[in-house]
N, C-alpha and C positions, 0 to 999 in steps of 0.2 A: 507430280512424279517426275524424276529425273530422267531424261532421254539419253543419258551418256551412259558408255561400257559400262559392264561391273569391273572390269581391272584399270580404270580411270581411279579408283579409291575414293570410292564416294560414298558413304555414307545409305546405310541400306534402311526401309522401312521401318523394322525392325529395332534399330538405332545399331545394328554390328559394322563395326567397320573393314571393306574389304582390304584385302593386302596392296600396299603401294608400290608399284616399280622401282620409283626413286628410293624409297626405303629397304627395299630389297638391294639395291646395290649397293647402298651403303652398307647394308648389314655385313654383305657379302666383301666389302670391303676390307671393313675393319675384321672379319674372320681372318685373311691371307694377312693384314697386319699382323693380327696377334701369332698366327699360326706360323709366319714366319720369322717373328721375333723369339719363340721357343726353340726354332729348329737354331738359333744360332748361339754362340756362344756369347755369356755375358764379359764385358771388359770391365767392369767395373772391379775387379780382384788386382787387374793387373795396371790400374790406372796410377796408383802410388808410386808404385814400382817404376815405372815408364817418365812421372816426373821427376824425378832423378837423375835421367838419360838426357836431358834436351841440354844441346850441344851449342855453341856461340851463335850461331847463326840461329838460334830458335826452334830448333827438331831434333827430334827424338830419331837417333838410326836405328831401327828393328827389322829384323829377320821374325816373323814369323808367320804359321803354317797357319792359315784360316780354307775352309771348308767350302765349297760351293755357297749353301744357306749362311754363312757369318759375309762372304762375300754380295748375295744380293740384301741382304740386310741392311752391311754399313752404305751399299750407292746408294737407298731410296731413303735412309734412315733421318737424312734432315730436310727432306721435304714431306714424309708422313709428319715426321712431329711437328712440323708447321701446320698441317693441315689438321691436327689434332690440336693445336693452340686455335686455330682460326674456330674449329667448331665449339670448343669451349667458351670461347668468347662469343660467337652468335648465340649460342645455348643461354647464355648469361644475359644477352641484350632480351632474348625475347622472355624468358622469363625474371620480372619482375615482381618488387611488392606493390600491392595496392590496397589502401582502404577498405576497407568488406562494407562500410558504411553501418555498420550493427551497434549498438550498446553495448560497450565494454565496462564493466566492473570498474578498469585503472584508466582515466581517461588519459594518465600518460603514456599507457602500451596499449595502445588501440589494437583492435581483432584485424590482422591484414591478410591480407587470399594472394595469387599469383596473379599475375594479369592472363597470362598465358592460358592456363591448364585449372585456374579458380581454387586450387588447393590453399589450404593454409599454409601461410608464409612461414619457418621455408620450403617451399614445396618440394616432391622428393626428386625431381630434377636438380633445384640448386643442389641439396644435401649431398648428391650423387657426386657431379662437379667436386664441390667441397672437400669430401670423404677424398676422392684420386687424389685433388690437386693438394693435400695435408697431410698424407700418405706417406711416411717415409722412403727414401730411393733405398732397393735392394729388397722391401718388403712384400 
């Protein structure tokens, strides 16, 4: 039997698993991501338009009215989306395909599982990745 907390995330007799801290902050992270990417306005309508402005020197001169939420959006908005590349790409290192080791029918499409989480390859983590990162921009 396990002598550490139940809020350590471990794994209950039962086989339930308790809630994880670290997982909780993340969750909780990515909510204020998303929640304050809705509060802001999107640029992508007025990005066309904006390349047609940049001037010899390279920049675009605008005047325009952004919002508190459009303001903390664009300061944090290129190091979320790094930190949303970095987790894709761990997502992606840890789940892998592997072998299932089983008798396959085509012994050239062998049965493959995840490494990670044992599912059949592709498991629904990669598909998930997959599905965002194939996604049209603006959909």
């Amino acid at each position: 039997m396990d002598a550490r907390p139940a809020s350590a995330g471990v794994v209950t007799m039962t086989g339930g698993r308790l809630d994880d801290p670290g997982r909780g902050r993340l969750r909780e992270r990515l909510e204020l991501i998303r929640t304050r990417s809705q509060k802001s306005s999107s640029w992508r309508s007025v990005t066309h338009y904006f390349s047609g402005l940049v001037n010899r020197e390279g920049f675009v001169p605008v005047k325009a009215r952004l919002s508190r939420e459009d303001l903390r959006f664009l300061a944090s908005a290129r190091d979320e989306v790094i930190a949303f590349c970095e987790l894709g790409l761990r997502l992606l290192d840890l789940h892998q395909p592997r072998d299932a080791g089983g008798i396959s029918s085509d012994p050239g499409s062998p049965i493959r599982r995840c490494r990670a989480c044992m599912w059949r390859w592709p498991c629904p983590t990669v598909r998930a990745v997959e599905e965002a990162m194939e996604r049209p921009p603006g959909s």
